[in-house]
ROVEXMI-51033 format. One record per residue (C-alpha): x, y, z; residue number from 1; residue in one letter. Coordinates in steps of 0.25 Angstrom, whole numbers, plus 5000, padded with zeros to 4 digits. Layout:
<rolums>
[rolum [X Y Z] NUM A] ...
</rolums>
This chain:
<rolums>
[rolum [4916 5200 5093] 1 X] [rolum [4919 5198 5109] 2 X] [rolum [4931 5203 5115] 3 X] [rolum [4938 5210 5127] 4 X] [rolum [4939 5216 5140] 5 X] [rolum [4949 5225 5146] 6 X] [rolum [4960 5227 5155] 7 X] [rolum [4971 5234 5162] 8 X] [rolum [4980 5233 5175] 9 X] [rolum [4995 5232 5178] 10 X] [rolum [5005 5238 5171] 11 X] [rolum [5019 5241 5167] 12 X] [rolum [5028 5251 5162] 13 X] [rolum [5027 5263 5155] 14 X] [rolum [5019 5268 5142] 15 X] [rolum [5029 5275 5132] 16 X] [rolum [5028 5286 5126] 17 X] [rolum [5026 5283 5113] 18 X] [rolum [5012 5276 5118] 19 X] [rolum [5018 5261 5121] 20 X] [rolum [5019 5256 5133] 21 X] [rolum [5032 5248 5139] 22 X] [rolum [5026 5239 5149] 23 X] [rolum [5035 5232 5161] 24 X] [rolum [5033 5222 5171] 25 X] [rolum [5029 5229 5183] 26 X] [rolum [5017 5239 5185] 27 X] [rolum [5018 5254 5182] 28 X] [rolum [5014 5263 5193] 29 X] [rolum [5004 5274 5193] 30 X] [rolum [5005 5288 5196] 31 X] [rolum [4997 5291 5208] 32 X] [rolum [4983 5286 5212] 33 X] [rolum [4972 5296 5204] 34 X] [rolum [4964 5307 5210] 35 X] [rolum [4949 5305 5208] 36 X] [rolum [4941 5316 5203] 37 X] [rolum [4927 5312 5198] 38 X] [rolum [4932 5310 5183] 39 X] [rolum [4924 5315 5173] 40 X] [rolum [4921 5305 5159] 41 X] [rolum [4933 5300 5151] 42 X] [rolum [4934 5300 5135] 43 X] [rolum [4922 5297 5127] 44 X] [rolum [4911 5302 5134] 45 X] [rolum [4899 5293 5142] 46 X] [rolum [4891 5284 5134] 47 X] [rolum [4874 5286 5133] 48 X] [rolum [4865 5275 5135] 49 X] [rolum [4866 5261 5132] 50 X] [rolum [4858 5249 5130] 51 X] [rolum [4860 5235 5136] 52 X] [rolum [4869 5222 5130] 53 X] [rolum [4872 5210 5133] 54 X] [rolum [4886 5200 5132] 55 X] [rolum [4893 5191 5124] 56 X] [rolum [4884 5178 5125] 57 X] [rolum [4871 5182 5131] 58 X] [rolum [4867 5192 5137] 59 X] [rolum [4873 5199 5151] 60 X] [rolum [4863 5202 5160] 61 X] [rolum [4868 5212 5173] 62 X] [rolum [4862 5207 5186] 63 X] [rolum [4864 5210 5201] 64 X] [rolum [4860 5219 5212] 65 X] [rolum [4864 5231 5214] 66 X] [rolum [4881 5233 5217] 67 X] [rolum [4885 5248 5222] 68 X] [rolum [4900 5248 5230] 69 X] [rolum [4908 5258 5232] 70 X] [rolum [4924 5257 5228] 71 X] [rolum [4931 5254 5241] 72 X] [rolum [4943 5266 5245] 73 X] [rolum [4954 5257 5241] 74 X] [rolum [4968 5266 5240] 75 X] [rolum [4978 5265 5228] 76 X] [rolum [4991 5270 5227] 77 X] [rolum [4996 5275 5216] 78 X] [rolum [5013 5272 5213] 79 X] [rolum [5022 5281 5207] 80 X] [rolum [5033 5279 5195] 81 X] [rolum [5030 5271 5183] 82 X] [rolum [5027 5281 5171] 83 X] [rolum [5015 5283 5174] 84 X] [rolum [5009 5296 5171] 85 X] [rolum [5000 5305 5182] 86 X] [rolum [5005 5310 5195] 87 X] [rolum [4995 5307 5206] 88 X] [rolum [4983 5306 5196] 89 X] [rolum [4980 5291 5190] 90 X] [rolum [4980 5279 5187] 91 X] [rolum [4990 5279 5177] 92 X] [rolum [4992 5268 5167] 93 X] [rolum [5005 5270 5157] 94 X] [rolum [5010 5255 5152] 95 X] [rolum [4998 5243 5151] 96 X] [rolum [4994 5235 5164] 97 X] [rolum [4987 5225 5169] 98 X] [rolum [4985 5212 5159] 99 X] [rolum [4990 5216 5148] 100 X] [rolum [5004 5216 5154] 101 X] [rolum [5002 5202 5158] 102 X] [rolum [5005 5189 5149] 103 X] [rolum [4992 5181 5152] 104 X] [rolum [4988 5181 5165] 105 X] [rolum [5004 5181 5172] 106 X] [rolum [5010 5192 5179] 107 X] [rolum [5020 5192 5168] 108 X] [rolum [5022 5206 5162] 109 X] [rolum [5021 5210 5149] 110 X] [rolum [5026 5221 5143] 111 X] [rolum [5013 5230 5135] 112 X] [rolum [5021 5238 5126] 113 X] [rolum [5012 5238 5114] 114 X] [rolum [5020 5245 5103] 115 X] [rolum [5030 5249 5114] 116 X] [rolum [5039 5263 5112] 117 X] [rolum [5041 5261 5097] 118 X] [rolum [5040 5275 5089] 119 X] [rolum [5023 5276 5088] 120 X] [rolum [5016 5279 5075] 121 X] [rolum [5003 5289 5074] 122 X] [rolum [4993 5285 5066] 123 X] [rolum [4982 5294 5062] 124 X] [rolum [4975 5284 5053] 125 X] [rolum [4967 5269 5056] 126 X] [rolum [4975 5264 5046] 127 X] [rolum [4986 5269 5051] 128 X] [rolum [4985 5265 5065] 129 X] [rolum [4980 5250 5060] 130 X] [rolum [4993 5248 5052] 131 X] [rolum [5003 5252 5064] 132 X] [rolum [4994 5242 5073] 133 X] [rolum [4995 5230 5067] 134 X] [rolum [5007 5221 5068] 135 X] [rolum [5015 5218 5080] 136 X] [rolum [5027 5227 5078] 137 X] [rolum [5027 5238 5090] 138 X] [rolum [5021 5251 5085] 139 X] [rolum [5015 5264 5096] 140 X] [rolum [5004 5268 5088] 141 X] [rolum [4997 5283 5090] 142 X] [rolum [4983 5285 5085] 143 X] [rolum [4982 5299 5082] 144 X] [rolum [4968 5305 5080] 145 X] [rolum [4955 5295 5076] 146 X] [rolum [4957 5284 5068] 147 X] [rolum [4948 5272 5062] 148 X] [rolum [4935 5274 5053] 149 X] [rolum [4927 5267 5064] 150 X] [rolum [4920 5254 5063] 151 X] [rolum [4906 5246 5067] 152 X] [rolum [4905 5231 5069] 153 X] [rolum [4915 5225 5062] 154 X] [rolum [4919 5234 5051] 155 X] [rolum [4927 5245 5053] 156 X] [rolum [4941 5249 5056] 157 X] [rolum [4947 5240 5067] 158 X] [rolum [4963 5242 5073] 159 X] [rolum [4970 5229 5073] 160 X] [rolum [4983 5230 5083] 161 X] [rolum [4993 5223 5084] 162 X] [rolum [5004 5219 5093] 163 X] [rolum [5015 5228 5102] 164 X] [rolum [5006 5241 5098] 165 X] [rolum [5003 5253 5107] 166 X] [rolum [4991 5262 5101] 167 X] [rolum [4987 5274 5108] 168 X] [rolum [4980 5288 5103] 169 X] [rolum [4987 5299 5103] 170 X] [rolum [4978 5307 5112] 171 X] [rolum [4965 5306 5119] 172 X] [rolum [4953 5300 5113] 173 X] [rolum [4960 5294 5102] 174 X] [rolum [4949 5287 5094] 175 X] [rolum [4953 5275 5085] 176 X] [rolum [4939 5271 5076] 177 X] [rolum [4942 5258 5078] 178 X] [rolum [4942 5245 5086] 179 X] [rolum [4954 5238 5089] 180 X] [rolum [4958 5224 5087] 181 X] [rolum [4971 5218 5094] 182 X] [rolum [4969 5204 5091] 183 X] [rolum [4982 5194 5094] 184 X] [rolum [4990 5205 5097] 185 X] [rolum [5000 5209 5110] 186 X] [rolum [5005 5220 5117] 187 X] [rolum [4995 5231 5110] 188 X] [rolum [4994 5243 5118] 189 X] [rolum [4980 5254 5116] 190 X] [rolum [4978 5267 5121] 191 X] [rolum [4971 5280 5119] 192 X] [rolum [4959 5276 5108] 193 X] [rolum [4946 5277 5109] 194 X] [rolum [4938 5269 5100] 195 X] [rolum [4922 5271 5099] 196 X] [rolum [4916 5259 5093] 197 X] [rolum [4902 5260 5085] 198 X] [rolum [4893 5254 5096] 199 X] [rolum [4888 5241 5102] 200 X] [rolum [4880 5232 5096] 201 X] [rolum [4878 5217 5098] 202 X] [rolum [4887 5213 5084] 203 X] [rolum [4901 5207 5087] 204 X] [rolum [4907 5220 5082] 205 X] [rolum [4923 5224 5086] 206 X] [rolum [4923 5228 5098] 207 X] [rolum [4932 5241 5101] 208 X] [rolum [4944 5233 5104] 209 X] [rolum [4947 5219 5104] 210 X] [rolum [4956 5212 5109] 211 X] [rolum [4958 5197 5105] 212 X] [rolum [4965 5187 5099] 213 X] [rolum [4977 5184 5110] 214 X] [rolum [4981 5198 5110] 215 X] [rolum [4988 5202 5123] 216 X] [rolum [4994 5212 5132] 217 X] [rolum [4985 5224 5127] 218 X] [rolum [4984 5236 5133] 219 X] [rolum [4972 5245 5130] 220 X] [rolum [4973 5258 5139] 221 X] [rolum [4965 5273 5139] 222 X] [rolum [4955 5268 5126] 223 X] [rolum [4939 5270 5124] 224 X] [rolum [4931 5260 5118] 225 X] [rolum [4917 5267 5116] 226 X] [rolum [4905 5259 5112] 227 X] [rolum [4912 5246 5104] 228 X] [rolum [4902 5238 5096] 229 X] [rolum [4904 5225 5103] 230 X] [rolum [4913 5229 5115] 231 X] [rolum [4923 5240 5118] 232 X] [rolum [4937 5231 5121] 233 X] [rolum [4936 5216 5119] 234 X] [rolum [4946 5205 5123] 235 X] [rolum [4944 5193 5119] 236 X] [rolum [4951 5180 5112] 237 X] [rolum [4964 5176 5118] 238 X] [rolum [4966 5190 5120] 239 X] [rolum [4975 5194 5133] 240 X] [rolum [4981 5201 5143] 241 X] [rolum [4974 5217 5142] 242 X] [rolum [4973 5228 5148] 243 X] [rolum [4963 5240 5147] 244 X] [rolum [4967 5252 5156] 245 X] [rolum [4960 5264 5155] 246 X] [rolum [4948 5263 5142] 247 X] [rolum [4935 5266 5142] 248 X] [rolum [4925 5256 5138] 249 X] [rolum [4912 5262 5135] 250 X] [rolum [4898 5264 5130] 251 X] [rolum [4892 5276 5125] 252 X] [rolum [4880 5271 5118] 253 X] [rolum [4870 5260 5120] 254 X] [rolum [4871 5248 5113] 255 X] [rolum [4868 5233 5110] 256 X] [rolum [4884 5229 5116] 257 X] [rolum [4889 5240 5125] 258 X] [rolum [4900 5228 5130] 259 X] [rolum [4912 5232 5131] 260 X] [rolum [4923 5225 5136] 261 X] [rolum [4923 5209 5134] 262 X] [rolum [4934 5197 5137] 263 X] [rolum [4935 5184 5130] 264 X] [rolum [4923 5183 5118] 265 X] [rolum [4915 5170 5125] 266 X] [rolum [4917 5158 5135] 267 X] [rolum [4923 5152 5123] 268 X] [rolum [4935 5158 5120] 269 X] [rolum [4947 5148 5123] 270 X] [rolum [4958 5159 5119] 271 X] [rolum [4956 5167 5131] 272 X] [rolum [4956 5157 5142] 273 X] [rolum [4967 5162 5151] 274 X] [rolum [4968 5175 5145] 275 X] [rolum [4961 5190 5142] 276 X] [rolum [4968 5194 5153] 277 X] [rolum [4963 5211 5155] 278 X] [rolum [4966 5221 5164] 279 X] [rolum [4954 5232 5164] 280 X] [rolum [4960 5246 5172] 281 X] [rolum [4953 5260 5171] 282 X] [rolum [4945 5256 5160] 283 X] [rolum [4930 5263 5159] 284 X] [rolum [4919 5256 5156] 285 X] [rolum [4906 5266 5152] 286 X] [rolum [4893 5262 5148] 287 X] [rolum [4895 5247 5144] 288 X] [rolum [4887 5236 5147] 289 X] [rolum [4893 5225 5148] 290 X] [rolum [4908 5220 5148] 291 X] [rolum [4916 5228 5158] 292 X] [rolum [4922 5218 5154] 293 X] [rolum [4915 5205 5153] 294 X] [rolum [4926 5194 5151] 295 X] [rolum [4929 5178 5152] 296 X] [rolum [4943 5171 5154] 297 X] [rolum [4951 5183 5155] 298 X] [rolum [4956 5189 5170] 299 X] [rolum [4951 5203 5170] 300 X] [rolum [4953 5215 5179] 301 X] [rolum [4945 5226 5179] 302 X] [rolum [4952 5236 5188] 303 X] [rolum [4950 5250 5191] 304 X] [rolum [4938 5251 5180] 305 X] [rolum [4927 5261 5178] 306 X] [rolum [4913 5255 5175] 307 X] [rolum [4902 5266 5172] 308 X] [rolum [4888 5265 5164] 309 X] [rolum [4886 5278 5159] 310 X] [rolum [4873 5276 5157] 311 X] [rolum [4874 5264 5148] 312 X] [rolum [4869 5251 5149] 313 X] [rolum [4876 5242 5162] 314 X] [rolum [4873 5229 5160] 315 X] [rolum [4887 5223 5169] 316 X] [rolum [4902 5227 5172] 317 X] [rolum [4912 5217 5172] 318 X] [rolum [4909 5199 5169] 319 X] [rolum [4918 5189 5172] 320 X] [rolum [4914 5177 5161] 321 X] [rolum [4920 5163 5158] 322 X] [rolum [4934 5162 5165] 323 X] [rolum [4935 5178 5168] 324 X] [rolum [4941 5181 5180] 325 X] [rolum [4939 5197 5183] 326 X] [rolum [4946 5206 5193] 327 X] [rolum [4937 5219 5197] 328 X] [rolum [4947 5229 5204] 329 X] [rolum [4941 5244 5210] 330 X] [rolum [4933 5247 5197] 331 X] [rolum [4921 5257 5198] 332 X] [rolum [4908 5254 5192] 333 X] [rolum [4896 5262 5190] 334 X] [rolum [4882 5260 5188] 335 X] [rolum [4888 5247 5182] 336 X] [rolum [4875 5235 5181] 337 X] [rolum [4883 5223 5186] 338 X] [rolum [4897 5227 5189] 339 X] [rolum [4901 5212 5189] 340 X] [rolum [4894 5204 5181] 341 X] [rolum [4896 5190 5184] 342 X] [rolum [4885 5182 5176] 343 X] [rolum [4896 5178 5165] 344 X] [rolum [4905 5171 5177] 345 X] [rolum [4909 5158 5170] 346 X] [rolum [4920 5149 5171] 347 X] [rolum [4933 5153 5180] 348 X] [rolum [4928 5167 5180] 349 X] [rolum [4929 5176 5192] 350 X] [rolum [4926 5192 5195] 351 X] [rolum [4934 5197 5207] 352 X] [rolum [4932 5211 5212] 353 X] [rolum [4943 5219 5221] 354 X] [rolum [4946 5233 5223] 355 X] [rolum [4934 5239 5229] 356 X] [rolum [4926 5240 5213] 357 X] [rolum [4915 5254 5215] 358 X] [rolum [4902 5250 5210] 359 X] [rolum [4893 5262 5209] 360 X] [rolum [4879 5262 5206] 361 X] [rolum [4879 5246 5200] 362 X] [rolum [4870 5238 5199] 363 X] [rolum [4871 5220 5200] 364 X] [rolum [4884 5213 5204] 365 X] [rolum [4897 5219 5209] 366 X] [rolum [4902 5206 5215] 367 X] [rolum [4914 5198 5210] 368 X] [rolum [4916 5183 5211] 369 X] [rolum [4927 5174 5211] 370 X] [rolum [4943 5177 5211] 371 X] [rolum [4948 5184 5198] 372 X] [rolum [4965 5184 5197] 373 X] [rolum [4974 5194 5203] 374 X] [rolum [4981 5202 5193] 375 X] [rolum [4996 5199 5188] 376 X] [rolum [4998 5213 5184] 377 X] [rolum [5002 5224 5194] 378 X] [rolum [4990 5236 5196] 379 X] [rolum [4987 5242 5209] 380 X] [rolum [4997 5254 5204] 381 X] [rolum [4984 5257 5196] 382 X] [rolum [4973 5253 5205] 383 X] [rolum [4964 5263 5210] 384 X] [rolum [4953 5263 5218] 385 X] [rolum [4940 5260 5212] 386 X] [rolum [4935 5273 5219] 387 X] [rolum [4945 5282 5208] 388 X] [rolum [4942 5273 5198] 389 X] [rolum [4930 5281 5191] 390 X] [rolum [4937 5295 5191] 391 X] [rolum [4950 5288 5187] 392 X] [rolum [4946 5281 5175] 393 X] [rolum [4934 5292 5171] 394 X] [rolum [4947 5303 5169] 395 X] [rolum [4956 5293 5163] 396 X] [rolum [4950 5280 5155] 397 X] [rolum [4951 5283 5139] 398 X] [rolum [4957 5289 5127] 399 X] [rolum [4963 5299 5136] 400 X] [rolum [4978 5298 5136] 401 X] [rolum [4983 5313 5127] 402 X] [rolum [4995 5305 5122] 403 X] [rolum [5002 5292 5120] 404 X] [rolum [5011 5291 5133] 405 X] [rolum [5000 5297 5142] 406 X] [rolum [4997 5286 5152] 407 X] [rolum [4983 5291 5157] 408 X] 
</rolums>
């Protein structure tokens, strides 16, 4: 099965409490532009050695000369106020940004409260956690301690969630064994889980998460997805308006599909025209080989991203396909075969690059083409340069947050 591809941007409000999020309108500020230290691994350790794959369709050959650049000095400041958490030290992100607070691609705000500030449940079970997630009635739901049996292909526990839900774990590296499925759902907020799939392979096995079926304004924030079977975090089908801040996306282990992160299923997929619509913000993509993301239809920006091998197979970064309009903003990639990949371009697509991007020790393209779309939503409260992007998002993408309201 094809799915996703992820985002994250603007943002608004403050996240409660109880691990809901109450968005607003306008854009919550940041505390402070981060101090830089080297930054050591995040959650989950480095991946090994990999093998070589290819993409939905045929395969995905990497080309290009040789692309080494160095990041620019560009100068961000950080505001003061909102609720966000961190005095002088972050990028802090407490309410959902970026796409998912949109309603298709207008400037209209929408408010991401998942399950809002209702009283939350703990669950300590899979059972237990699926029953509060499905539905649409609002529900805060903690996931305390591992839960799920696991899975391979496509048998297995899977979550389903449903509408106005907030789930988070209760405290760093909280491991659900189990992908997750939001299919036609809305305002579904995820935070705090780490989900270690069984392993690529060439079978159109459940990816990690998917994210399908005209769902919309999701936010996915401070997740792992580790070694998924046919991707790590798919949206496809309609789906829209997403935003992925903070996750790690990654490979530990070769495979025959270490893919991770795809928009829209084919060039045939009339349900998307128009939409699949995602913010990508200090996200880590390790060890994959293909699709950081690799997307068609949607407007996609990659922004403030980290893009490292680790001594897995490169085959390329990021690919604009049929009708995808990509915006690259001051992201860091590193030893990255074909940063920008652009033998998929098709249709309207375009791949615009601002913000200074690094591109350390690459090999093959690093050049965009075309214009791409200026985003509706409000960041630059966020933005970094792309020279603290690496120790940034080494010392704070994952599982990491120690309790429910903790914004980073």
């Amino acid at each position: 099965m094809d799915n996703s591809g992820g985002a994250v941007a603007a943002m608004g409000g403050s996240l409660s409490s109880t691990g809901g999020a109450q968005a607003s309108g306008g854009a919550a500020k940041v505390g402070g532009m981060p101090n830089t230290a080297g930054g050591s691994g995040s959650v989950g350790g480095r991946p090994a050695a990999g093998g070589t794959d290819d993409g939905s369709g045929g395969t995905e050959n990497a080309s290009g000369g040789t692309g080494s650049h160095s990041g620019g000095t560009e100068n961000a400041s950080g505001g003061t106020g909102g609720t966000a958490a961190g005095t002088g030290g972050g990028a802090n992100v407490c309410a959902p940004m970026g796409w998912a607070t949109r309603n298709g691609r207008s400037d209209n705000p929408v408010a991401v409260t998942g399950g809002g500030d209702v009283s939350p449940t703990v669950v300590t079970s899979f059972s237990a956690l699926q029953s509060a997630a499905e539905g649409t009635a609002p529900r805060v739901i903690h996931v305390d301690g591992t839960v799920g049996s696991g899975w391979s292909g496509r048998s297995g526990d899977r979550l389903s969630v449903g509408s106005n839900k907030t789930i988070i774990g209760l405290r760093p590296g909280t491991q659900l064994k189990a992908p997750i499925s939001v299919n036609g759902s809305s305002n579904v907020i995820i935070r705090n889980l780490v989900i270690q799939g069984p392993g690529s392979n060439d079978d159109q096995a459940w990816d990690n998460i998917n994210i399908e079926g005209g769902s919309k304004n999701v936010w996915i924030d401070h997740c792992e997805f580790w070694d998924g079977q046919d991707g790590n975090a798919d949206v496809v089908k309609g789906a829209d308006n997403v935003t992925f801040t903070w996750n790690i996306f990654g490979y530990r282990t070769g495979g025959e599909h270490n893919f991770s992160n795809l928009v829209a299923s084919s060039d045939d997929e009339p349900e998307s025209v128009g939409k699949l619509n995602i913010t990508l913000m200090f996200n880590w993509f390790t060890g994959v080989a293909q699709r950081q993301p690799r997307c068609r239809y949607g407007d996609i920006h990659v922004v403030n991203n980290l893009f490292s091998r680790d001594g897995m197979q490169s085959d390329y970064g990021i690919s604009a396909g049929k009708d995808c309009r990509v915006l690259t903003e001051a992201n860091h990639f590193i030893d990255i075969n074909t940063p920008i990949y652009t033998s998929h371009k098709s249709g309207t697509s375009a791949h615009e690059l601002t913000g200074n991007n690094i591109f350390e020790n690459t090999s093959g393209n690093t050049t965009g083409y075309g214009t791409a779309f200026d985003p509706p939503y409000d960041y630059e409260d966020l933005l970094v340069p792309a020279t603290q992007v690496k120790a940034l998002v080494q010392d704070k993408a994952g599982a990491t947050l120690e309790n429910p309201s903790q914004c980073d």
